[in-house]
C-alpha positions as CSV (number, residue, x, y, z in Angstrom):
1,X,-47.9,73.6,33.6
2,X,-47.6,70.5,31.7
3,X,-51.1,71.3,29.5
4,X,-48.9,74.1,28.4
5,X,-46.2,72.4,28.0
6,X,-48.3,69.9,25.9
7,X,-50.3,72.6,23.9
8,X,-47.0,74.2,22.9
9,X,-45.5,70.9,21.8
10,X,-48.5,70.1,19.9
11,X,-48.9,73.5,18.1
12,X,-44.6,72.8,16.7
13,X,-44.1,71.1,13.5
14,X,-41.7,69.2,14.7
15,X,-43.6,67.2,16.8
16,X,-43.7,63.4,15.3
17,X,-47.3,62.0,14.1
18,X,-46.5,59.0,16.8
19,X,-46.3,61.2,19.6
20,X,-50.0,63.4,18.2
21,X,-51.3,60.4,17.7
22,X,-50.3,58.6,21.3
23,X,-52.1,62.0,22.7
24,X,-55.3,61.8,20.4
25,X,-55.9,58.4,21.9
26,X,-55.4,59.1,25.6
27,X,-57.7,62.2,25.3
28,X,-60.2,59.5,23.2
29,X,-59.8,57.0,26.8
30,X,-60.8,60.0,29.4
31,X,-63.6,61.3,27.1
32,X,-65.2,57.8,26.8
33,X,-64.3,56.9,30.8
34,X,-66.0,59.9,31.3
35,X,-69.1,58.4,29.3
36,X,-68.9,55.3,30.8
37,X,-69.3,56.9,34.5
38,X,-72.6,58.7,33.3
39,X,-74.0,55.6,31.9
40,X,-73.6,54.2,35.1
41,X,-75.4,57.1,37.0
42,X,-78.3,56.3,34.1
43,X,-78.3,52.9,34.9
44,X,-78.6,53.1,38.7
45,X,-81.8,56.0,38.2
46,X,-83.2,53.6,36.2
47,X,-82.9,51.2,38.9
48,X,-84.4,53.4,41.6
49,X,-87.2,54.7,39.5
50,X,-88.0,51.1,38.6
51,X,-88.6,49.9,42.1
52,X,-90.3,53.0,43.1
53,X,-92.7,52.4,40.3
54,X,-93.0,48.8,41.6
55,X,-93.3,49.2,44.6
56,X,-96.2,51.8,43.8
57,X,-98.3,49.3,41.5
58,X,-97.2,46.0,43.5
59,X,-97.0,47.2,46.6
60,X,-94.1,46.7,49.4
61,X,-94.7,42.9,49.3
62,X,-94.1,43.2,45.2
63,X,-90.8,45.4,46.1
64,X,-89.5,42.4,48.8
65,X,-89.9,39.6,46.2
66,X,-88.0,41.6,43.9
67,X,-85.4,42.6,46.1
68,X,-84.7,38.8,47.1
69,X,-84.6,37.7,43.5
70,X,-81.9,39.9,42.4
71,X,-79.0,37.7,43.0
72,X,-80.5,34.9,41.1
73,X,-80.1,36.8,37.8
C-alpha cells in the first residue's frame, strides 16, 4: 500500500525535487546492497572452487597447510 502511495506521489507535480531526490538515492542504496550480497556469494565460490582445485593438484596434505595458514593473512 505504501508503493502506491509512493508511485502516486511521485507521478504529482507537486512533489518537491528534495523529497524525488531523497527516494532516488534510497532505491540507489538497496540496488547496490543488493550487489554487494552477490559479490559475496562470487567471492565465497571462488573460495570453494579454489580449494577444490587445490586440493586436487596438491593433494589433502596441500588443502591442510592451506587451511591453517588462513588466519595468518
Amino acid at each position: 500500500m505504501t508503493e502506491d502511495i509512493a508511485i502516486e506521489e511521485s507521478n504529482s507535480p507537486t512533489v518537491s525535487r528534495t523529497t524525488r531526490f531523497a527516494t532516488w538515492l534510497m532505491e540507489r542504496e538497496e540496488r547496490r546492497e543488493e550487489k554487494e550480497s552477490n559479490l559475496e556469494g562470487l567471492v565465497r565460490l571462488n573460495v570453494l572452487v579454489s580449494f577444490l582445485t587445490l586440493g586436487m593438484v596438491g593433494g589433502f596434505e596441500a588443502v591442510r597447510l592451506a587451511v591453517e595458514l588462513v588466519p595468518y593473512l
